[in-house]
DOROMAR-30323 format. One record per residue (C-alpha): residue number from 1; residue in one letter; chain; x negated, y negated, z. Coordinates in nm, 4 decimals, padded with zeros to 6 digits, always signed. Layout:
BEGIN
+-----+----+----+----------+----------+----------+
!   i ! aa ! ch !        x !        y !        z !
+-----+----+----+----------+----------+----------+
! NUM !  A !  A !        X !        Y !        Z !
...
+-----+----+----+----------+----------+----------+
This chain:
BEGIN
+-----+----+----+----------+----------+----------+
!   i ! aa ! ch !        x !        y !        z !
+-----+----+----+----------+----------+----------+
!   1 !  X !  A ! +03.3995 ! -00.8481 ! -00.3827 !
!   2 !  X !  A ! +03.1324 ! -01.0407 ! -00.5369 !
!   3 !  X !  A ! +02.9137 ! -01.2961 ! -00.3643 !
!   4 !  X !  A ! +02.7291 ! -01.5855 ! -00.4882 !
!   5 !  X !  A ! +02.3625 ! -01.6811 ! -00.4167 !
!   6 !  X !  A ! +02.3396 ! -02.0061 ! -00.3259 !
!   7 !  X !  A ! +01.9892 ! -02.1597 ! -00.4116 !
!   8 !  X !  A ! +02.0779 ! -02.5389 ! -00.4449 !
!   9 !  X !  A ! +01.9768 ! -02.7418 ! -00.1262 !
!  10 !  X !  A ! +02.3390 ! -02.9595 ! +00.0003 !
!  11 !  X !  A ! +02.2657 ! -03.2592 ! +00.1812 !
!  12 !  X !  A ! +02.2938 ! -03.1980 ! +00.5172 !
!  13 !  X !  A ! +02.5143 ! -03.4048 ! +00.7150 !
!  14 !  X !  A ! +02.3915 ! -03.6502 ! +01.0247 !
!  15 !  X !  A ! +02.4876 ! -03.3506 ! +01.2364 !
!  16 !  X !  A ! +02.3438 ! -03.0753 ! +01.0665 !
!  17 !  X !  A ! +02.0188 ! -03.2434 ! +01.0960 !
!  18 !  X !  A ! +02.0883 ! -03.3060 ! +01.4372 !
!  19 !  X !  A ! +02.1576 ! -02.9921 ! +01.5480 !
!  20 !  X !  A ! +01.8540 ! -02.8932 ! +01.3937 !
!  21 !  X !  A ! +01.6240 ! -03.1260 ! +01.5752 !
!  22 !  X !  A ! +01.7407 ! -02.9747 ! +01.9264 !
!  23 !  X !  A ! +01.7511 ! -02.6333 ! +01.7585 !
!  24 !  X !  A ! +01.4783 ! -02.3711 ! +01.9006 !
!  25 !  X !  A ! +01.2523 ! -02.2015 ! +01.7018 !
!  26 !  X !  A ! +01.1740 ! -01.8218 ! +01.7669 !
!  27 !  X !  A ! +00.9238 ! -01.6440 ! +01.5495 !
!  28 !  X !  A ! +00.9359 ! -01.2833 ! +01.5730 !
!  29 !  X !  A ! +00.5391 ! -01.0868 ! +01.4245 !
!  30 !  X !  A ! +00.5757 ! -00.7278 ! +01.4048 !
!  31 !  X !  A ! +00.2624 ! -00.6167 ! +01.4641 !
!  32 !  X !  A ! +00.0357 ! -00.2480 ! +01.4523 !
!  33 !  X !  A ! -00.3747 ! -00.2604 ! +01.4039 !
!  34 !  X !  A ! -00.3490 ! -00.6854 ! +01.3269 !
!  35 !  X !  A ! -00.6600 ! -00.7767 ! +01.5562 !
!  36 !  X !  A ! -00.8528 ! -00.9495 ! +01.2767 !
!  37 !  X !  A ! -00.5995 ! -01.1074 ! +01.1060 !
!  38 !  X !  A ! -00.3426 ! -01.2293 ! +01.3635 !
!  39 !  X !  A ! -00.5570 ! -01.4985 ! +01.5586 !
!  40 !  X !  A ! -00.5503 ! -01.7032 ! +01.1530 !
!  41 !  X !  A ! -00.1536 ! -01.6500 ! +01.2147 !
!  42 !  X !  A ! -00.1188 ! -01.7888 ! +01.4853 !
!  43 !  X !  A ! -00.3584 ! -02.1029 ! +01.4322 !
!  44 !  X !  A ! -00.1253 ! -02.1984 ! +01.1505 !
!  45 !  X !  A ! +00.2217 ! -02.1649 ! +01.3116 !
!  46 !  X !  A ! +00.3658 ! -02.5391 ! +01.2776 !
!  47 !  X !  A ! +00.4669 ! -02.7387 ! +01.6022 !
!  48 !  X !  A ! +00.8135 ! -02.6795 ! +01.5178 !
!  49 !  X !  A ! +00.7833 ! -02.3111 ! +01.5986 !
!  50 !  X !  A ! +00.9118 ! -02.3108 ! +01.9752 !
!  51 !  X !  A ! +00.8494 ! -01.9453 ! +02.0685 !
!  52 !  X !  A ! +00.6234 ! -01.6827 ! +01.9336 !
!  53 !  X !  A ! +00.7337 ! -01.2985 ! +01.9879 !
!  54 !  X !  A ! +00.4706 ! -01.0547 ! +01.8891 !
!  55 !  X !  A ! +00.6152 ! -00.6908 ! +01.8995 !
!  56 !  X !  A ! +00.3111 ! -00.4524 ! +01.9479 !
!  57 !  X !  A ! +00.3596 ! -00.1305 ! +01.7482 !
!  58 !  X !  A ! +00.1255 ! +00.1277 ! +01.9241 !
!  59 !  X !  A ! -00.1685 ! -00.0778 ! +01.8406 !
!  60 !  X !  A ! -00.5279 ! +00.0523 ! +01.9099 !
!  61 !  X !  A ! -00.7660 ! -00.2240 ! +01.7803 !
!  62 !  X !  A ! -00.7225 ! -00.5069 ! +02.0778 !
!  63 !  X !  A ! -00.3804 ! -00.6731 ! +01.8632 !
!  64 !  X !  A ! -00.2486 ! -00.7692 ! +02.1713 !
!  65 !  X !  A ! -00.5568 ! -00.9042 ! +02.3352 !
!  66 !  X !  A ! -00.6380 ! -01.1336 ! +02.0034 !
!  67 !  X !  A ! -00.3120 ! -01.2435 ! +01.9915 !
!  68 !  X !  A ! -00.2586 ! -01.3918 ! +02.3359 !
!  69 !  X !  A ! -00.6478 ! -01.5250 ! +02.3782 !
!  70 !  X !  A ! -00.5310 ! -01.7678 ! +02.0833 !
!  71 !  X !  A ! -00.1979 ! -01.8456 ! +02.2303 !
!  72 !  X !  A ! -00.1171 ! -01.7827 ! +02.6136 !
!  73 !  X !  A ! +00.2387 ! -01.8671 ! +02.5708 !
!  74 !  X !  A ! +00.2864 ! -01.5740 ! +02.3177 !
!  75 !  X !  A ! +00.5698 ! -01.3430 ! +02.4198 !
!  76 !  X !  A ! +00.4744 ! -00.9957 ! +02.3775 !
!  77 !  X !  A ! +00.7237 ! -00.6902 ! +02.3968 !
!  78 !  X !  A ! +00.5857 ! -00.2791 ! +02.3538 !
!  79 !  X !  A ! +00.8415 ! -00.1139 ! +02.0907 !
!  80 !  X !  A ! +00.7947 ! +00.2411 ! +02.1123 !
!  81 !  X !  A ! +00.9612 ! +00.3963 ! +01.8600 !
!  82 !  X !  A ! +00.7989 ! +00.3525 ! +01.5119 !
!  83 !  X !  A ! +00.8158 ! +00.1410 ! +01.2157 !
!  84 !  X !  A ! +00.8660 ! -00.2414 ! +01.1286 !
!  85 !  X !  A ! +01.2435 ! -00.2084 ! +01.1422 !
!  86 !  X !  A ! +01.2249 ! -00.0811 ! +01.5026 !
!  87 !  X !  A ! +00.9838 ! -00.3576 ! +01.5786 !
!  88 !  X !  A ! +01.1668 ! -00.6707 ! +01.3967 !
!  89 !  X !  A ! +01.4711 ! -00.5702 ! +01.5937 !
!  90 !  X !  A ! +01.3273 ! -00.5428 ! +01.9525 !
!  91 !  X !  A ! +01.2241 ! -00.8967 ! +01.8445 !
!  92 !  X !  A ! +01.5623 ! -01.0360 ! +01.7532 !
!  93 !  X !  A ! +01.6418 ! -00.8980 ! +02.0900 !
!  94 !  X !  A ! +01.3863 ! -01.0888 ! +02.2486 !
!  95 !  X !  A ! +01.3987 ! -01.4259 ! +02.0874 !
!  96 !  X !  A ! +01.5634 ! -01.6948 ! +02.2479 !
!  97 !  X !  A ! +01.5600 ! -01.9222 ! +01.9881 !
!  98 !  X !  A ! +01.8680 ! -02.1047 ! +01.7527 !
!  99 !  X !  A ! +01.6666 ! -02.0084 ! +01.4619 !
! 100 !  X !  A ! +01.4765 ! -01.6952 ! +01.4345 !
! 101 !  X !  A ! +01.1975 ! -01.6260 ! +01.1965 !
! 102 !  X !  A ! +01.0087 ! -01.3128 ! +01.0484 !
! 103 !  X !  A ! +00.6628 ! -01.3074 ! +00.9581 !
! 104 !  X !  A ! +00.3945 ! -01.0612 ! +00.9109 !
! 105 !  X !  A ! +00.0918 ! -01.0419 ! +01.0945 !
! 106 !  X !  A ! -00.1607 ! -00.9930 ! +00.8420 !
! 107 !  X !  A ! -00.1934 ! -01.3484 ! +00.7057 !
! 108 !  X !  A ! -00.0153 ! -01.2487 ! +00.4034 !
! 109 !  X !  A ! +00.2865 ! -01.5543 ! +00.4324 !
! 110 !  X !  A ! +00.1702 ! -01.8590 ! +00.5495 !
! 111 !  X !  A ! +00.3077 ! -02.0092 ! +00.8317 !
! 112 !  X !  A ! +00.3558 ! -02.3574 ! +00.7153 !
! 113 !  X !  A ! +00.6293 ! -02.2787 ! +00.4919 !
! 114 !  X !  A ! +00.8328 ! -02.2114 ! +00.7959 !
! 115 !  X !  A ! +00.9639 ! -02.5660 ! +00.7756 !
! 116 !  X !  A ! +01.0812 ! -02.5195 ! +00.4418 !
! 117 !  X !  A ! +01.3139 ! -02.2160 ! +00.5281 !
! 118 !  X !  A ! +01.4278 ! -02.4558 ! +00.8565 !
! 119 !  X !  A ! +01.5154 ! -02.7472 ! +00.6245 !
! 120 !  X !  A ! +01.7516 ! -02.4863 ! +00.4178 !
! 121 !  X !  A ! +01.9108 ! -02.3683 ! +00.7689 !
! 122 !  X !  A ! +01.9522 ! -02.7549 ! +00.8475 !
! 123 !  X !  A ! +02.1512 ! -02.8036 ! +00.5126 !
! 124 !  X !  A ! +02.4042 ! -02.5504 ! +00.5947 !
! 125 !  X !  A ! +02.2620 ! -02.1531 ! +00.5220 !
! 126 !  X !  A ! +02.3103 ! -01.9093 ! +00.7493 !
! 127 !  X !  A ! +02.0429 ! -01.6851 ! +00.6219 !
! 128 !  X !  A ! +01.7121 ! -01.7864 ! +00.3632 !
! 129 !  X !  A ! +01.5002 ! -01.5518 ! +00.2311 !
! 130 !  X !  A ! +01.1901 ! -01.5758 ! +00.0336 !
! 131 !  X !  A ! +01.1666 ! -01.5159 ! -00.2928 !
! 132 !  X !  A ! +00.7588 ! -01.4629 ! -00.4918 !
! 133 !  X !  A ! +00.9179 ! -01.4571 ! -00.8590 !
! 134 !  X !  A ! +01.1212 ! -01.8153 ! -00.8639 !
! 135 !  X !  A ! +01.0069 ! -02.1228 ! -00.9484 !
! 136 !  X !  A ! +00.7335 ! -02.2425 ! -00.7109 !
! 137 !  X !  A ! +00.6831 ! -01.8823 ! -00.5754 !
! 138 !  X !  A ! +00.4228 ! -01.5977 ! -00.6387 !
! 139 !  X !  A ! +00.1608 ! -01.3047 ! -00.5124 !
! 140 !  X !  A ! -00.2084 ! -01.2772 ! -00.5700 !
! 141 !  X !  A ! -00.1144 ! -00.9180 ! -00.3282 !
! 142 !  X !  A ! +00.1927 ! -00.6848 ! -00.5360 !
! 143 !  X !  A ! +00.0475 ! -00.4532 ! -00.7564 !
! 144 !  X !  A ! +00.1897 ! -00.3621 ! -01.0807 !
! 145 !  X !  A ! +00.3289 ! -00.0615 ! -00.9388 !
! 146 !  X !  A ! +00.4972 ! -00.2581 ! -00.6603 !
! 147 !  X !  A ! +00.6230 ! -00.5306 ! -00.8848 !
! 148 !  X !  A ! +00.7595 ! -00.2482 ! -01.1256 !
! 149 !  X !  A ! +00.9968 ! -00.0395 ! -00.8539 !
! 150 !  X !  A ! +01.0780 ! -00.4051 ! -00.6472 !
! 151 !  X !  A ! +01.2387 ! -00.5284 ! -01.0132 !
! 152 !  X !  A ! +01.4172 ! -00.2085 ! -01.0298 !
! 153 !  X !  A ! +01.5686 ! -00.2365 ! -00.7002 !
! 154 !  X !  A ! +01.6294 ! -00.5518 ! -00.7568 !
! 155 !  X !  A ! +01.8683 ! -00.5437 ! -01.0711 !
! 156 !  X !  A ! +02.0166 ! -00.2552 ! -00.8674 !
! 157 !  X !  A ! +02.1125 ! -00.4739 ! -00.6001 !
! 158 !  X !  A ! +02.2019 ! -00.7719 ! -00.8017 !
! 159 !  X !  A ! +02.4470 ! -00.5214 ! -00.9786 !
! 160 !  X !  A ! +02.5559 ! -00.3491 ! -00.6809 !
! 161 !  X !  A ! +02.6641 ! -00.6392 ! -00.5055 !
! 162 !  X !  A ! +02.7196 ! -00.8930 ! -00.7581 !
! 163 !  X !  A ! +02.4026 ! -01.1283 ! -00.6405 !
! 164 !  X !  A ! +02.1671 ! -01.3021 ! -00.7881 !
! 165 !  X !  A ! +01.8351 ! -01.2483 ! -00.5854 !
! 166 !  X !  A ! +01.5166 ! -01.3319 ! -00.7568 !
! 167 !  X !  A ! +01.3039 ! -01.0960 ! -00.4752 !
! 168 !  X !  A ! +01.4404 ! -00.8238 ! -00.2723 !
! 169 !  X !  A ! +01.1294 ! -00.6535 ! -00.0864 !
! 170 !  X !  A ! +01.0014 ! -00.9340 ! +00.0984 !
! 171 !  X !  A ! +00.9953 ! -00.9688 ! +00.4497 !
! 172 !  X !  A ! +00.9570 ! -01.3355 ! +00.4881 !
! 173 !  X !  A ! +01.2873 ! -01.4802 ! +00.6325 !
! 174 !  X !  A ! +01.4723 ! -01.7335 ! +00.8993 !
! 175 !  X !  A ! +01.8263 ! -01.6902 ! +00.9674 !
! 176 !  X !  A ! +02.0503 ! -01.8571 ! +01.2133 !
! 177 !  X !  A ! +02.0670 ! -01.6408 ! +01.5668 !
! 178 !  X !  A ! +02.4352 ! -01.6572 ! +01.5252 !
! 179 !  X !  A ! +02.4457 ! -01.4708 ! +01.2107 !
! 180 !  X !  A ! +02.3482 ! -01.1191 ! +01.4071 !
! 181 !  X !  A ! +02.6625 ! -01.0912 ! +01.5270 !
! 182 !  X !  A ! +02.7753 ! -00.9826 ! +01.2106 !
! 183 !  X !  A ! +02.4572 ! -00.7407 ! +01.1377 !
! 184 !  X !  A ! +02.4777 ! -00.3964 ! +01.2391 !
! 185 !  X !  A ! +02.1044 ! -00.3377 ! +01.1862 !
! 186 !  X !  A ! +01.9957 ! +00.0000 ! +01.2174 !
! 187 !  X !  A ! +01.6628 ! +00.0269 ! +00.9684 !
! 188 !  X !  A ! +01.3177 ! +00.1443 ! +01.1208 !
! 189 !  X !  A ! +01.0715 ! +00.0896 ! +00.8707 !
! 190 !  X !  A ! +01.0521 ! -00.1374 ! +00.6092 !
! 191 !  X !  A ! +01.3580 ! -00.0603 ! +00.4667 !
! 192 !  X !  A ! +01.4968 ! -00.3380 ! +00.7355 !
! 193 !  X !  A ! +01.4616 ! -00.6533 ! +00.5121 !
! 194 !  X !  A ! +01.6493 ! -00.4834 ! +00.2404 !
! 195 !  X !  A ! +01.9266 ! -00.4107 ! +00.5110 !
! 196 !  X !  A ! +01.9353 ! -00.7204 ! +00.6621 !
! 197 !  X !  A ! +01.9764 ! -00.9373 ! +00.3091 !
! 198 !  X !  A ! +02.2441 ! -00.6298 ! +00.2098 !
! 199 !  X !  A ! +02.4742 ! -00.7028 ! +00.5117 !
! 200 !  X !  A ! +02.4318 ! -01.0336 ! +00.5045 !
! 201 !  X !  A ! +02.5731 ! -01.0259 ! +00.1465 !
! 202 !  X !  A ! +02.8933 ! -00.8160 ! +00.2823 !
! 203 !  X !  A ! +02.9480 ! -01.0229 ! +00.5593 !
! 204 !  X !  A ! +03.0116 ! -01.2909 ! +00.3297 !
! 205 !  X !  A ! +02.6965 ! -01.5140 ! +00.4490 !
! 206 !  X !  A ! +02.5744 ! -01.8146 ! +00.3072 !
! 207 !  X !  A ! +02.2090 ! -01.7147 ! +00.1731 !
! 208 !  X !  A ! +01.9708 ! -01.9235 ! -00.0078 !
! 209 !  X !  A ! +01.6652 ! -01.7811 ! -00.1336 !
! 210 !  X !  A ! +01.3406 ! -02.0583 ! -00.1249 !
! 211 !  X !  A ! +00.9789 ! -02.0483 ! -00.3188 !
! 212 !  X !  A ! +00.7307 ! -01.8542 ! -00.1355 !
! 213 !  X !  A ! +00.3337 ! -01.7494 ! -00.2344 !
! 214 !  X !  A ! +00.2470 ! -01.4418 ! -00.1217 !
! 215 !  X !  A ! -00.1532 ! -01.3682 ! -00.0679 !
! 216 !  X !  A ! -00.3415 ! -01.0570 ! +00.0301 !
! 217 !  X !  A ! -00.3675 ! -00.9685 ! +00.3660 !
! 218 !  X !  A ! -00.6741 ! -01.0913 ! +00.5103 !
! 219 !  X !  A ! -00.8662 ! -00.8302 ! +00.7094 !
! 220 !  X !  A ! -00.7982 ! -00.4337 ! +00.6941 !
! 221 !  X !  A ! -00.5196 ! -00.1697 ! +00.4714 !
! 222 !  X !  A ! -00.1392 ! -00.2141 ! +00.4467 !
! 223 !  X !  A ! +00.1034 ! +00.0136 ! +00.6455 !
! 224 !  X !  A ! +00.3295 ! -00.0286 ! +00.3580 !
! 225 !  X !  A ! +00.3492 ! +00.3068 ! +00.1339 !
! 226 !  X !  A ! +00.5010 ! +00.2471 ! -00.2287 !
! 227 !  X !  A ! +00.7267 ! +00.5778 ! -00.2673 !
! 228 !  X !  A ! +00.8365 ! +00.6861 ! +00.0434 !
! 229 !  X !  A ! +00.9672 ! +00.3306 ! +00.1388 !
! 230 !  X !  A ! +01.0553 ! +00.2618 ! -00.2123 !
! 231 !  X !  A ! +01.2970 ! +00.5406 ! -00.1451 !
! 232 !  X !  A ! +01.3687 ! +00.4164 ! +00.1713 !
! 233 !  X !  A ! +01.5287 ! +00.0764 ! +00.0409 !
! 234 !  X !  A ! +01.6933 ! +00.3086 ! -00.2590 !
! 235 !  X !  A ! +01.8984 ! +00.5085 ! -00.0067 !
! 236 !  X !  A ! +01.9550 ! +00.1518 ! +00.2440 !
! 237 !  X !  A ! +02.1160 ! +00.0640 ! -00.0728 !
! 238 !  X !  A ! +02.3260 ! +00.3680 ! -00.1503 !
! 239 !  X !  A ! +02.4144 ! +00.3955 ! +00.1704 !
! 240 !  X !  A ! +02.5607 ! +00.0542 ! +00.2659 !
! 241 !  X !  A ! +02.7441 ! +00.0032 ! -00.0402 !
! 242 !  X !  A ! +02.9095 ! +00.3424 ! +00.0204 !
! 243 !  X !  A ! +02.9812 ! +00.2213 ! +00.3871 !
! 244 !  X !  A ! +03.1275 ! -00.0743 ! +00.2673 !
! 245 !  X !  A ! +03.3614 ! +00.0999 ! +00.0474 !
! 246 !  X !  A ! +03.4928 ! +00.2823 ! +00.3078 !
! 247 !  X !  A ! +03.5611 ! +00.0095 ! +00.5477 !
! 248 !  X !  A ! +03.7403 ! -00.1377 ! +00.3079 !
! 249 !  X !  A ! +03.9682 ! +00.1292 ! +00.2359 !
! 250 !  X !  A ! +04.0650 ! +00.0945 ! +00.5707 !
! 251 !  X !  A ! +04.3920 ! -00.0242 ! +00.6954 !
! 252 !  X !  A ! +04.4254 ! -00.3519 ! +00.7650 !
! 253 !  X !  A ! +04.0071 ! -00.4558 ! +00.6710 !
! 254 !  X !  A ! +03.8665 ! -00.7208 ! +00.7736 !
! 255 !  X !  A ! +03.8855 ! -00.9843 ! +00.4991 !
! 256 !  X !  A ! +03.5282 ! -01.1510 ! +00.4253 !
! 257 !  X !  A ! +03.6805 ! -01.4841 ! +00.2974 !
! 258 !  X !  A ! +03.7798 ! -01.5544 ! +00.6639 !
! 259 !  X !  A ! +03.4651 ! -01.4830 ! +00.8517 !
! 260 !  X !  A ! +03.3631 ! -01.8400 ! +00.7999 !
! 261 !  X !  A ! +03.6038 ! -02.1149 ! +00.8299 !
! 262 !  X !  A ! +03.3207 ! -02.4265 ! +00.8087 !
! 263 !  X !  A ! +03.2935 ! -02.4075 ! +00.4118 !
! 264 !  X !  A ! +02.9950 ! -02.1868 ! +00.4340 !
! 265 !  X !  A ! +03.1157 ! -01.8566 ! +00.2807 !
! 266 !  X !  A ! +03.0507 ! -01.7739 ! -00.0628 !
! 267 !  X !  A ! +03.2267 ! -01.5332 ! -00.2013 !
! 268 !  X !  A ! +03.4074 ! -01.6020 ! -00.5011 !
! 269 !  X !  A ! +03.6473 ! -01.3119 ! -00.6220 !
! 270 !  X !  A ! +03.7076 ! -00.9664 ! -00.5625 !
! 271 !  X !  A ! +03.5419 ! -00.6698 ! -00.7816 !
! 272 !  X !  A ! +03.3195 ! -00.4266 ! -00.5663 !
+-----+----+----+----------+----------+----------+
């Protein structure tokens, strides 16, 4: 089955936009070790953002403590078991909001291009993620390293699944709260965003991917570690496409064209 990346923005109808004026923000900050950096964060969340979920990963440096001195109303929830993909979903689970938004805590993705991922939403995307290497994006933070094995996996997607992503490990995203239903996350470290954009895909989806400038964390060292997670996404790759395959061999499989009966799908034809 191959899917199609929608990038273009549609004009959203009177009721889309409505719907996304009464719509409730939830932005969910994985954090471990953030204390000088997530304070910045959080003074630069737009007044759009309704809710703020910080998901403390076994911090030691007073995270926690920063983070609600600068905003009282933060939501915070303990995640015990390791890594940002266990933290990002024990914040899905918390969020209440319509829309739900990821974001690191080390200053890395600005805050105020939230609205421009909610504007995509409004138009009719389930899911948009952002991308550093199309037009209006970029990073003063990838090395070359970094920016050689995320083009690999890239093409490797975009071949696996017939996309056309411009950016695959990137953890900036907003999707609609409905479209978990048809996620079976299961991802504990960073591996997650790579999982969440790959089932997406299968569940037929409508994804857009918008500009985004990535910049070096502010304060302190990155959990991130090139190999072992670049082998991480590798095998979240291998993995779903061969879970896919199965399901569909199935009897009786669940045909993707039908998830979404509002015009939203995209999936064009049929050759995975």
């Amino acid at each position: 089955m191959t899917f199609a990346l929608r990038t273009e923005v549609d004009p959203a109808s009177s009721t889309a936009r409505s719907d996304l004026d009464s719509s409730k923000v939830s932005v969910v900050i994985p954090a471990k070790n953030e204390a000088a950096n997530i304070a910045w964060v959080l003074k630069n969340m737009p007044a759009t953002v309704h809710e703020i979920v910080l998901v403390d990963g076994h911090s030691t440096d007073g995270t926690v403590e920063a983070a609600t001195r600068e905003r009282s109303d933060i939501v915070v929830t303990h995640e015990q078991q390791r890594g940002k993909g266990a933290a990002l979903q024990a914040g899905f689970a918390t969020a209440t909001g319509d829309i739900v938004v990821m974001l690191d805590a080390d200053g890395s993705m600005h805050p105020a291009e939230i609205s421009r991922y909610i504007a995509l939403l409004a138009s009719g995307f389930d899911l948009v993620k952002g991308s550093r290497f199309m037009a209006g994006g970029a990073s003063t933070d990838i090395t070359t390293l970094r920016r050689l094995g995320n083009r690999g996996l890239l093409a490797l997607t975009n071949v696996m699944y017939g996309t056309r992503f411009t950016d695959l490990c990137y953890g900036f995203c907003a999707f609609r709260r409905t479209a978990l239903s048809a996620l079976a996350l299961s991802a504990s470290g960073f591996e997650i965003e790579t999982e969440l954009i790959v089932q997406a895909t299968m569940a037929g989806l409508r994804i857009s991917e918008v500009p985004s400038v990535e910049s070096p964390r502010r304060f302190g060292q990155s959990n991130l570690r090139t190999f072992r997670d670049g082998r991480r996404v590798l095998w979240t790759l291998l993995r779903e496409r061969a879970a896919f395959r199965r399901s569909s061999a199935r009897p009786n499989p669940i045909d993707l064209t039908d998830q979404t009966r509002n015009g939203d799908n995209v999936v064009l034809g049929s050759d995975i």
